[in-house]
N, C-alpha and C positions, 0 to 999 in steps of 0.2 A: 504494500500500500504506500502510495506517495506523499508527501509531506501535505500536499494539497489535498487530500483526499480527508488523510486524519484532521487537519486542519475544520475541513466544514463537517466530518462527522461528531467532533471537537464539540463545535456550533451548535450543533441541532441536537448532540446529548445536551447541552445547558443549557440551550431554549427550551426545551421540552422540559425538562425540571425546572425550569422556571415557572413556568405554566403552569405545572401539575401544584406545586407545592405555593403559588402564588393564590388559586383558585381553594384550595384548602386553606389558606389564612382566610380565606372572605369568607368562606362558610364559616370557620370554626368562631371568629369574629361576630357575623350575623347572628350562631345560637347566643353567643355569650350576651350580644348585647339585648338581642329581643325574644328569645327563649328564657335563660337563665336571669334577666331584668339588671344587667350590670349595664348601665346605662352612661357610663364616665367616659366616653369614646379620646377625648383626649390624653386624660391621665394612662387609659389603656398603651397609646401609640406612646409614650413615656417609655413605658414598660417594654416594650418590646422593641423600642430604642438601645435599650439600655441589654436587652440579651443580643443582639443585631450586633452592639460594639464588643462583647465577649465574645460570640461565635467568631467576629472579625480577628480575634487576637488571638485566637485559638489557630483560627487559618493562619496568621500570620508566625506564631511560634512551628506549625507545622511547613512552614515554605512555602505559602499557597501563591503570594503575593509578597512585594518588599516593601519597607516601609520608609517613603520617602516626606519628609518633615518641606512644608514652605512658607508661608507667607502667614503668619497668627491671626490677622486681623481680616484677612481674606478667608481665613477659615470659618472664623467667628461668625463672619456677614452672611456667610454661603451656609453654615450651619444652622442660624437662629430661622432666616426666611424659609430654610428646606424646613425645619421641625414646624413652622407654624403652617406647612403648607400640606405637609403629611397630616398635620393634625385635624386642620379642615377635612381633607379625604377621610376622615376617619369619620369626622360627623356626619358628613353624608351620607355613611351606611348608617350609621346611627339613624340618620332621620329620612331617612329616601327607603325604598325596596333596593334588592340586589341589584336588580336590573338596568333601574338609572344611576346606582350608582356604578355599576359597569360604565354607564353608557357615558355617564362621568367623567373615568380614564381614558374612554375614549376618546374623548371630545377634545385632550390633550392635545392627543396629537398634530389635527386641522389647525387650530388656536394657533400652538407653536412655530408651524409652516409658517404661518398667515403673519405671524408680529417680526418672522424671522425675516420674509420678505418685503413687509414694508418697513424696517427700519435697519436691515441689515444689506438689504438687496441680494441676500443671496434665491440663488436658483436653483429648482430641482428638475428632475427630469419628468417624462412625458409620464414613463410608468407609473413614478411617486403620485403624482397629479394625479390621474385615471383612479389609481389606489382613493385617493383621498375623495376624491370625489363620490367612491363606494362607498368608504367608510361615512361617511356624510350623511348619504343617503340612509341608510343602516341607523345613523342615531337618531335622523328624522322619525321615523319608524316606531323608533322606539318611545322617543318622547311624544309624540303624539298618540301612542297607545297604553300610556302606562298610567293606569287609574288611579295609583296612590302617588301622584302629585301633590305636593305639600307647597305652601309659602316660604316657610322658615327653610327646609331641604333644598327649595330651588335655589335660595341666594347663598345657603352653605356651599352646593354644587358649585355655584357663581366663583365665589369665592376661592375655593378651592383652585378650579379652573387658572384664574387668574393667576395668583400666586404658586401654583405648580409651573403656567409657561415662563412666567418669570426664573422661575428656580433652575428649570429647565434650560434655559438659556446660558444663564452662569455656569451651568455645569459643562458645557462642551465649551463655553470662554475662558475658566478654570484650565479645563483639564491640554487646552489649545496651550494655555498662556505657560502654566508650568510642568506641563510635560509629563500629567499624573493621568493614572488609570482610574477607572468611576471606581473601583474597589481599595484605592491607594485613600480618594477623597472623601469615601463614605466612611474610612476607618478614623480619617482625621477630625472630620464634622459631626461625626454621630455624638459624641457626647457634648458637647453644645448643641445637640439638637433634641437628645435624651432630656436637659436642663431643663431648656427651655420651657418643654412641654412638662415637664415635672414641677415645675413652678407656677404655671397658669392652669395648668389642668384640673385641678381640684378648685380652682374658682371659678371658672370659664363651665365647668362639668353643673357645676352646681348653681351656676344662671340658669344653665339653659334646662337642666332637668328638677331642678327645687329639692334635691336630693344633694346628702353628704357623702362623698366618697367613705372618707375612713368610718363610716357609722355602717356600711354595710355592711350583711351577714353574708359572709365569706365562706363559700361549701366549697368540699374537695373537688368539684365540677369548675366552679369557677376559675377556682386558683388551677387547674392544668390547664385549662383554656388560659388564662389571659398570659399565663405563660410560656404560648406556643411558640415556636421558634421562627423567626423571620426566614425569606427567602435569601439565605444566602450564594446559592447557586448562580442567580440572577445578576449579582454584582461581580462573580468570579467570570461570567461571560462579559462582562461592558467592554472590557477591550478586543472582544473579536468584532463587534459593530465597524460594518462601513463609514467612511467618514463622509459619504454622500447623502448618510440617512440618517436623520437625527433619532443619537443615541436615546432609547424612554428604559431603558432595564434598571438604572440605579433610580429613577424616579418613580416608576409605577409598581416594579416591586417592592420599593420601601412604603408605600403605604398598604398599607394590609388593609 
């Protein structure tokens, strides 16, 4: 087998696990939050911030990845916006069905193109385009069919939206500018991004749901859910991403 060969079968084993194991935080998330009634959707993405940055160091003590230090304040900036932008994504399921909130992550992607071209001018090609304009169609579809539309869910989504293309951005200007891999940057930002959300998340949790994080009753169901493990597969693939297709793996698999 040739270098090229292992290369995209490389690929498509850690797209595939990413997928699988991406689509399992959403469910396991959904029961937690509207099965089990653990309704803290921010303080939760805290939490699995914070196993995300150990699973990462674990890779890293095993060679998975190097560990390349740069710029602290650039870290900082890129850290706090990615945690409040996971964290949004988080409310959305919280307060959307699965479905838009899929359609959510989706909506990523178009958004991104779309701020990348009018203020970056770059250009994609005809396929991306053709792609995009399925996917398009496809969310149309969906938001026009999905009966648990909410107000407060739609401007979470919003929200979310927004501040993931933004993040999104920096992340492939980041990783341009200092020459890091999305798994090199996720290891360095995650714990400012863990903070963040572990600092607003118990107040932020408990506007929007009228409920106390630390006053809830904590069953052996809960606590293995809310401490499932992140997608880490997902960030070990960012560096095989083309550089002609904006990279989403360290974005959309970090929010669960």
């Amino acid at each position: 087998m040739s270098e090229s060969q292992r290369f995209q079968l490389g690929t498509i084993g850690a797209l595939s696990l990413s997928v699988v194991s991406s689509v399992s935080i959403v469910i396991c998330n959904k029961a937690l939050i509207s099965t089990l009634g653990f309704t803290f959707a921010t303080t939760l993405t805290s939490w699995h911030l914070l196993v995300t940055f150990c699973s990462l160091h674990v890779a890293l003590w095993m060679k998975f990845f190097e560990h390349k230090p740069f710029d602290p304040r650039t870290v900082m900036g890129f850290g706090v916006l990615n945690g409040i932008s996971i964290g949004l994504l988080n409310l959305s399921l919280g307060f959307n069905s699965v479905g838009f909130y899929q359609m959510t992550k989706l909506a990523i992607i178009p958004c991104t193109v779309l701020l990348e071209t009018l203020f970056f001018r770059k250009k994609f090609s005809r396929s991306i385009q053709f792609s995009l304009v399925i996917l398009l169609f496809g969310v149309g579809i969906a938001t026009v069919t999905d009966l648990q539309l909410n107000a407060l869910g739609s401007l979470l989504s919003l929200l979310a939206v927004i501040t993931t293309c933004i993040a999104q951005i920096m992340t492939n200007a980041i990783q341009k500018k200092f020459k890091v891999s999305s798994t090199q940057l996720l290891y360095q930002s995650c714990p400012y991004q863990a903070l963040t959300l572990f600092i607003v998340g118990p107040f932020l949790d408990g506007l929007l749901t009228n409920q106390n994080v630390f006053a809830f009753k904590y069953t052996p169901q809960v606590l293995y859910l809310s401490g499932y493990w992140e997608d880490i597969c997902c960030h070990l693939s960012g560096p095989r991403t083309s550089e002609n297709v904006p990279s989403f793996g360290l974005r959309l698999c970090s929010s669960s």
